[in-house]
RODO-2510 file (C-alpha; in nm, 4 decimals, decimal comma):
residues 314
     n   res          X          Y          Z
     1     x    -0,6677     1,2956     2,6946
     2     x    -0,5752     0,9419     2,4844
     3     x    -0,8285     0,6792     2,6181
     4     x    -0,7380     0,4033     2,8426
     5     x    -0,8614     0,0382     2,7755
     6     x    -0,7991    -0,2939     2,7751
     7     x    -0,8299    -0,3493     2,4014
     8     x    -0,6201    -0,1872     2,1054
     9     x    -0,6458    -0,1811     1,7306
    10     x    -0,3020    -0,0431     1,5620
    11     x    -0,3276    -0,0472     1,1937
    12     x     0,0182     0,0145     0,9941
    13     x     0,0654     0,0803     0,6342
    14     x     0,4601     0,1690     0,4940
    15     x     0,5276     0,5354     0,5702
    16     x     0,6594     0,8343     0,4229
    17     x     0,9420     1,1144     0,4371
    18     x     0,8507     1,3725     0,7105
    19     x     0,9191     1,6473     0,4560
    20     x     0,9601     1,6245     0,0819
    21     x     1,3331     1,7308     0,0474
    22     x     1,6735     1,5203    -0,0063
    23     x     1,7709     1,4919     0,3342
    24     x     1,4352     1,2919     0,4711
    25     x     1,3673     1,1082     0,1155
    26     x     1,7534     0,9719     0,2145
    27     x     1,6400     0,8824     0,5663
    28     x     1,3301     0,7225     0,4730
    29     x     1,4800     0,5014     0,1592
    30     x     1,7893     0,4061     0,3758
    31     x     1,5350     0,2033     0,6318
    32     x     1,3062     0,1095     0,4249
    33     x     1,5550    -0,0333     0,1197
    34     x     1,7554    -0,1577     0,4819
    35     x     1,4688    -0,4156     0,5295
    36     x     1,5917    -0,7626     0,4476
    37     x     1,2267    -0,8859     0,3682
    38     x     1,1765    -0,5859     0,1035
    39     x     1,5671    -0,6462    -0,0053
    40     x     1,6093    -1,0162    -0,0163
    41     x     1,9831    -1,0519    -0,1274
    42     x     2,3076    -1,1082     0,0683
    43     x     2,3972    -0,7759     0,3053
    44     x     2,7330    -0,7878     0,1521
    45     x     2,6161    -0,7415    -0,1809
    46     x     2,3217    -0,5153    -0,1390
    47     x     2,4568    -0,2590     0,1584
    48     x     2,7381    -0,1474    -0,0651
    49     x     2,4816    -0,0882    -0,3741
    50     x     2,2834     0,0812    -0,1421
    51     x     2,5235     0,2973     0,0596
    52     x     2,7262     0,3212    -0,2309
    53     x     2,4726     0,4001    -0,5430
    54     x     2,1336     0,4339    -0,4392
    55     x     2,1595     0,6488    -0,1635
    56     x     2,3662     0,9463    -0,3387
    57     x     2,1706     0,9134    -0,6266
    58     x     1,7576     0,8726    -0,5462
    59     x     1,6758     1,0502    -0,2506
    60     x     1,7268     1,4131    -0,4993
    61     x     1,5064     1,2325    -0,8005
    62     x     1,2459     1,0977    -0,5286
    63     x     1,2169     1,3744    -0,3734
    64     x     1,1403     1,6336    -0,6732
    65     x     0,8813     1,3923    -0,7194
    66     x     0,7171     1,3906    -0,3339
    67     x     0,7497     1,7952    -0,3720
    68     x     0,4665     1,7366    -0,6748
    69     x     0,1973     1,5589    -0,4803
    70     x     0,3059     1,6983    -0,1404
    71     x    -0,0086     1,9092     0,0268
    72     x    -0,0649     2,1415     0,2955
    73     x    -0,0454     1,8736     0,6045
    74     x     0,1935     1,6978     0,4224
    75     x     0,2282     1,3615     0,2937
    76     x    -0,1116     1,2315     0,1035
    77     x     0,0090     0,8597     0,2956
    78     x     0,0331     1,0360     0,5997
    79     x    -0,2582     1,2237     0,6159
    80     x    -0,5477     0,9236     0,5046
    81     x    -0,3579     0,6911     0,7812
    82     x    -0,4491     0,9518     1,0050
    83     x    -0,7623     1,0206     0,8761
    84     x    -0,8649     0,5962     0,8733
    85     x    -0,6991     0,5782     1,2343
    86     x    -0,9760     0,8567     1,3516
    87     x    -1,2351     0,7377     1,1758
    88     x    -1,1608     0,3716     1,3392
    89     x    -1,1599     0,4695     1,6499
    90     x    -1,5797     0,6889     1,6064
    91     x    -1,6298     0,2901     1,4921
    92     x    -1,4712     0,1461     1,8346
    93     x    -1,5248     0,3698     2,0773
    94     x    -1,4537     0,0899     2,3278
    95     x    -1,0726     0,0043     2,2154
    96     x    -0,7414     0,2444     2,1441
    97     x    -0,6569     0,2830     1,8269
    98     x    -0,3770     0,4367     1,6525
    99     x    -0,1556     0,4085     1,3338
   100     x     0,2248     0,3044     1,2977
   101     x     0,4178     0,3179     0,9893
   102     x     0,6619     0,0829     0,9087
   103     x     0,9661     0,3136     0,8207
   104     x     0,8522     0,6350     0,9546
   105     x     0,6898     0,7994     1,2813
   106     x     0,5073     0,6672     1,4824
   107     x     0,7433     0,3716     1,4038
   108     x     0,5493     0,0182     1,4965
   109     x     0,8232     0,0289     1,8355
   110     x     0,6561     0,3747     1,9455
   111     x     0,3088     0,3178     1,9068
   112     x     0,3636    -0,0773     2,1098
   113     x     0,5056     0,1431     2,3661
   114     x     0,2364     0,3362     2,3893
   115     x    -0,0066     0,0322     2,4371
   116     x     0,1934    -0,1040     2,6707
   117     x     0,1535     0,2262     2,8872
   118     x    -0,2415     0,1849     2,8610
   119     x    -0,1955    -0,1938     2,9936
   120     x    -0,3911    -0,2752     2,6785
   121     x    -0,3633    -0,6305     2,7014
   122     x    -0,5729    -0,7703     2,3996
   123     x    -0,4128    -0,6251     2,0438
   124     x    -0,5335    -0,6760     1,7227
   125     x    -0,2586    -0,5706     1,4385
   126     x    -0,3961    -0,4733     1,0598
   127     x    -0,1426    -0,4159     0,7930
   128     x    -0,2985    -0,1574     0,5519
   129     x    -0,1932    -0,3814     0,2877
   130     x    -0,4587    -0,6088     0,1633
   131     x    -0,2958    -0,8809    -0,0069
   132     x    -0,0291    -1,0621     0,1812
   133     x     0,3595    -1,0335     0,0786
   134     x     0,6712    -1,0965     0,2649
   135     x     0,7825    -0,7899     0,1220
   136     x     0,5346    -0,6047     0,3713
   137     x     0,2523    -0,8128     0,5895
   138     x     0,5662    -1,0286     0,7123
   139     x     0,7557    -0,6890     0,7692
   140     x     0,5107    -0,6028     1,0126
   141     x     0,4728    -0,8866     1,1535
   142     x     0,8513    -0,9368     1,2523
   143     x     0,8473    -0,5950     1,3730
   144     x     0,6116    -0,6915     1,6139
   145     x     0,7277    -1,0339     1,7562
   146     x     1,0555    -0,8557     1,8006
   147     x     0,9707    -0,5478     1,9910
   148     x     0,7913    -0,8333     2,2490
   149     x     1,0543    -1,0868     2,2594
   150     x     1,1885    -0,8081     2,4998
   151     x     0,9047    -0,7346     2,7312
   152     x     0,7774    -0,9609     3,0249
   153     x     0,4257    -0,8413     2,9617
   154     x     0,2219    -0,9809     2,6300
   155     x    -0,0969    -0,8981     2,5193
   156     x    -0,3112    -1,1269     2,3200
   157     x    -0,2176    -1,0763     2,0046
   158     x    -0,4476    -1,1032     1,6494
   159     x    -0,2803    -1,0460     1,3258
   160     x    -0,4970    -1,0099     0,9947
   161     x    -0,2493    -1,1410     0,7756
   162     x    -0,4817    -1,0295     0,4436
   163     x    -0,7986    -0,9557     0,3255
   164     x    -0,7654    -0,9843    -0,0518
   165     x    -1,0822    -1,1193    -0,1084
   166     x    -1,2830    -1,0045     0,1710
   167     x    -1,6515    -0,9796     0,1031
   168     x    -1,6785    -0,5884     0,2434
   169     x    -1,3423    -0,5345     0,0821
   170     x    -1,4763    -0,6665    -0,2692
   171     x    -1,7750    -0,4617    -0,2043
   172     x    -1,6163    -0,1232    -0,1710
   173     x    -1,3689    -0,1497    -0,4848
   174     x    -1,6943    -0,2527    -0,6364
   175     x    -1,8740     0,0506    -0,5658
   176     x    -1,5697     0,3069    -0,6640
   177     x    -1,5303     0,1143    -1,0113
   178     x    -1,9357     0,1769    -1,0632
   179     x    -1,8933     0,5165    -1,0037
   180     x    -1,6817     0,5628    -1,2978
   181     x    -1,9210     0,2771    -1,5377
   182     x    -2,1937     0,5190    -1,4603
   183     x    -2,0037     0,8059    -1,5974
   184     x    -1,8648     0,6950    -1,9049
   185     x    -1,8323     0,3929    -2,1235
   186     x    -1,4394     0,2287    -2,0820
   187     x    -1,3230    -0,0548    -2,3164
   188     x    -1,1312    -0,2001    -2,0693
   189     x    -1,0903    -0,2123    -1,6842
   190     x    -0,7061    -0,1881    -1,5589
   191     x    -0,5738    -0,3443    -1,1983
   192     x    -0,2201    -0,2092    -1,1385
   193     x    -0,0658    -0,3729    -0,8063
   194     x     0,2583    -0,3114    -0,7009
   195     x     0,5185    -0,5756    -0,8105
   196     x     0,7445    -0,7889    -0,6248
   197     x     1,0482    -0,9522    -0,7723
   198     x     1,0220    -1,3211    -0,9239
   199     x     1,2989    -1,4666    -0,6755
   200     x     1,0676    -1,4157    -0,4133
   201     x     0,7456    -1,6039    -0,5417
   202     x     0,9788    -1,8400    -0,5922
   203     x     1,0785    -1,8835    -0,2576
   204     x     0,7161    -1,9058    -0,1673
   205     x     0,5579    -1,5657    -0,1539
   206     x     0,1830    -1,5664    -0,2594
   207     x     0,1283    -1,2504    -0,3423
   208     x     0,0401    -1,3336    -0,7290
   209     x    -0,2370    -1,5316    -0,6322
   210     x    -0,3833    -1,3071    -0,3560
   211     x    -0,3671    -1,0326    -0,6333
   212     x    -0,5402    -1,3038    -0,8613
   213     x    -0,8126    -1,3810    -0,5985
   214     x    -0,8959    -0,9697    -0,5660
   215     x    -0,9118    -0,9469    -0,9297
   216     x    -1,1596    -1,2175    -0,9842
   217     x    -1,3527    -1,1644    -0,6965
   218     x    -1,4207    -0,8466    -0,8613
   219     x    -1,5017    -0,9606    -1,2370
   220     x    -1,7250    -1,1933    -1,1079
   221     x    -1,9344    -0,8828    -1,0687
   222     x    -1,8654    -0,7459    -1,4023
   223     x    -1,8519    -1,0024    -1,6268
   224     x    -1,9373    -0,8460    -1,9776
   225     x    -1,6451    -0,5787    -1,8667
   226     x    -1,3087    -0,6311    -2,0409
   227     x    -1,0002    -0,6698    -1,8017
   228     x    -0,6373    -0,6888    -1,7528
   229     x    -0,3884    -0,7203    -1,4531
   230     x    -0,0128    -0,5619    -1,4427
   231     x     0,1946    -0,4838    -1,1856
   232     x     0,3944    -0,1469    -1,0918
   233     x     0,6757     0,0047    -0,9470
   234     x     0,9343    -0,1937    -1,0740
   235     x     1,3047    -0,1650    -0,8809
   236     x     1,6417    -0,2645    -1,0199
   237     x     1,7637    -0,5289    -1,2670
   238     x     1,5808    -0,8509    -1,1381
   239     x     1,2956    -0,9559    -1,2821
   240     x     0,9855    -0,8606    -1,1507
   241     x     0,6121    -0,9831    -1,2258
   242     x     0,4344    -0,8924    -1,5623
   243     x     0,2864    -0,7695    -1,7523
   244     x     0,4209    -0,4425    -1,6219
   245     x     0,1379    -0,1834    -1,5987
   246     x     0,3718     0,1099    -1,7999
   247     x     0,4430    -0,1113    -2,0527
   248     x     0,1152    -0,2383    -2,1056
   249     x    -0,0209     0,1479    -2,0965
   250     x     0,1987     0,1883    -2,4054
   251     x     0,0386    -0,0741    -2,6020
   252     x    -0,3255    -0,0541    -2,5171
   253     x    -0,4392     0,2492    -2,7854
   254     x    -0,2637     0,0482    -3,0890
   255     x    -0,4787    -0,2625    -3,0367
   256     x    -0,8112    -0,0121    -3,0078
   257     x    -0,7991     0,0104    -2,6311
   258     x    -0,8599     0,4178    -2,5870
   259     x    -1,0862     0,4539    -2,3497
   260     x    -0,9320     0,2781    -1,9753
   261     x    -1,0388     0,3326    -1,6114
   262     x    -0,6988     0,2124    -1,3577
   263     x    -0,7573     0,0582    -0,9743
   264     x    -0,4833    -0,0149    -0,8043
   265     x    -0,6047    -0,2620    -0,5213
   266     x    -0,3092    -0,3082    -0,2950
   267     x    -0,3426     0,0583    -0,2096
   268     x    -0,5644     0,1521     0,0551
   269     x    -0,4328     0,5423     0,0329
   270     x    -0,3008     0,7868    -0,2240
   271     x     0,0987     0,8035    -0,2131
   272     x     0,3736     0,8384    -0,5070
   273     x     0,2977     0,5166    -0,6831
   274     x    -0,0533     0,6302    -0,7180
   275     x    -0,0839     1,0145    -0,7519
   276     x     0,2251     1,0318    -0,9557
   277     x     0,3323     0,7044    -1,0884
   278     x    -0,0370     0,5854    -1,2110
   279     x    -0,2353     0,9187    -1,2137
   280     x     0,0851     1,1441    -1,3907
   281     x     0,3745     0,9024    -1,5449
   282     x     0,1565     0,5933    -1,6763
   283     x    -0,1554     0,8637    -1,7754
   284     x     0,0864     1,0083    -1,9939
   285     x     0,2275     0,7049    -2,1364
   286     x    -0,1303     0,6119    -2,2111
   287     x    -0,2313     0,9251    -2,3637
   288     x     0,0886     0,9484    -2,5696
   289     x     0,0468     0,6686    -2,7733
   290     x    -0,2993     0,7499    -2,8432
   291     x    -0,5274     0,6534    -2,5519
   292     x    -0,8471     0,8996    -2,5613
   293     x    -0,9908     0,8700    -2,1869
   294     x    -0,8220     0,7640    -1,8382
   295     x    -0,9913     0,7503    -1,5495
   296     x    -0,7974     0,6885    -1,2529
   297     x    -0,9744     0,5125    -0,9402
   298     x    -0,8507     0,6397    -0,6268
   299     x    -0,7938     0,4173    -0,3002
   300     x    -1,0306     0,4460    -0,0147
   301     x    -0,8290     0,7452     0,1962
   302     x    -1,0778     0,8923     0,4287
   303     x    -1,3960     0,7455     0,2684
   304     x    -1,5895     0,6235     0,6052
   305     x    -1,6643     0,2991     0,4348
   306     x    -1,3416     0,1615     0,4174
   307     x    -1,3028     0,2424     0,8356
   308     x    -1,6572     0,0599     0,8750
   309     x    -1,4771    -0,2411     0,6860
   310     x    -1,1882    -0,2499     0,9124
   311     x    -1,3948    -0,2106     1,2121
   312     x    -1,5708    -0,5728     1,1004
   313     x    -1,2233    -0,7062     1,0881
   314     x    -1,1698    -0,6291     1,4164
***
């Protein structure tokens, strides 16, 4: 029996296919590349590129590649947000708290509905995204504002907007990147964030500099360790921010860089840009051109430490 209160915490992060096969790869790209904050162009130019192109011709390369890091439960996205959601709510035993994905189940709609039927009327909304983008904090955030522009009844509403450079947020990427210093020796520490195109920052997105402010909130505890920032996940012909982290894996071992350790701090969970974009594709790219060691840092998933921090942002 769900528990009934007054207070609710829902955090979201983006989603996932419900099964690793063409079919629900095509269903999940077609809403989430259907968003016009992650797609910022013209509908009449971007629907028929994405009806016409996209659609027939990623979902069967996307989802060979789900099929490689798909587990037993199911999606590695799927299964932390569930994990962080139960772990939340040991933390607040006094509030309901659940989990919404942005372009999957529980869509954001469902689990609002589900408040609503607990007459929670005090709601506190956390994006699993620590630094703020358009492309996804201000996703959410429409999402949410819409569904209650239709309903009479609305809760008091607090929105963490970002958290980039959070003290307890700093902390705990601080403690996973010691965990690998105490292992081995690297000659250089690598953040990978996902990359948004330039248009956007133009238009006012500050997503650069929140990545900026996680990055040097971290150095400032490492100061004698070398660093570098890139970006990942690059999509279609605009340009996007650089130094792109692939590219920048290529060239590291010629200019006596061989021995790396990768975070990627916009991630709070294991999906595909992590498990096989950083961890497979850009491990390989590394090690091909003569990189020696690679240690990738995994996100938080169900460490109870990263639940404890959300918990103080509520």
């Amino acid at each position: 029996m769900e528990q009934q209160g007054k207070k609710g915490v829902m955090i979201v992060n983006l989603g996932t296919p419900s099964l690793p096969n063409k079919k629900e790869v095509r269903l999940f790209l077609k809403k989430f590349l259907s968003d016009k904050r992650v797609i910022d162009l013209p509908r009449f130019v971007w629907l028929p590129i994405l009806h016409g192109i996209i659609l027939n011709v990623r979902p069967k390369k996307s989802a060979k590649l789900y099929q490689e890091i798909w587990q037993e439960e199911g999606s590695p996205l799927k299964i932390y947000t569930e994990a962080q959601q139960k772990s939340l709510q040991k933390e607040l035993a006094d509030y309901s708290v659940k989990y919404a994905m942005s372009y999957s189940n529980p869509t954001i709609e469902q689990v609002l509905a589900e408040f609503d039927q607990q007459k929670v009327d005090d709601l506190t909304v956390i994006p699993l995204y620590p630094q703020y983008s358009t492309t996804t904090t201000a996703s959410i955030y429409d999402c949410v504002t819409q569904y209650y522009q239709k309903k009479s009844h609305l809760p008091t509403l607090h929105f963490i907007n970002d958290y980039c450079d959070h003290p307890l947020y700093i902390e705990l990427l601080i403690k996973q990147i010691k965990k690998v210093l105490v292992q081995e020796k690297i000659d250089l520490l690598l953040f990978s964030y996902h990359g948004i195109p330039v248009s956007y920052v133009t238009k006012g997105d500050d997503y650069p500099n929140r990545c900026n402010r996680t990055t040097k909130a971290v150095m400032s505890h490492f100061t004698e360790l070398p660093y570098q920032q890139t970006f990942q996940s690059k999509f279609g012909p605009s340009q996007w921010l650089t130094p792109a982290t692939d590219e920048t894996l290529k060239k590291l071992p010629s200019q006596g860089i061989k021995k790396i350790a990768v975070i990627t701090p916009g991630f709070v969970s294991d999906c595909l840009e992590t498990i096989e974009e950083i961890e497979s594709e850009n491990k390989g790219y590394f090690i091909d051109n003569g990189g020696e060691t690679f240690h990738y840092i995994h996100p938080f998933n169900a460490d109870p430490d990263f639940s404890r921090f959300l918990a103080q942002l509520v």
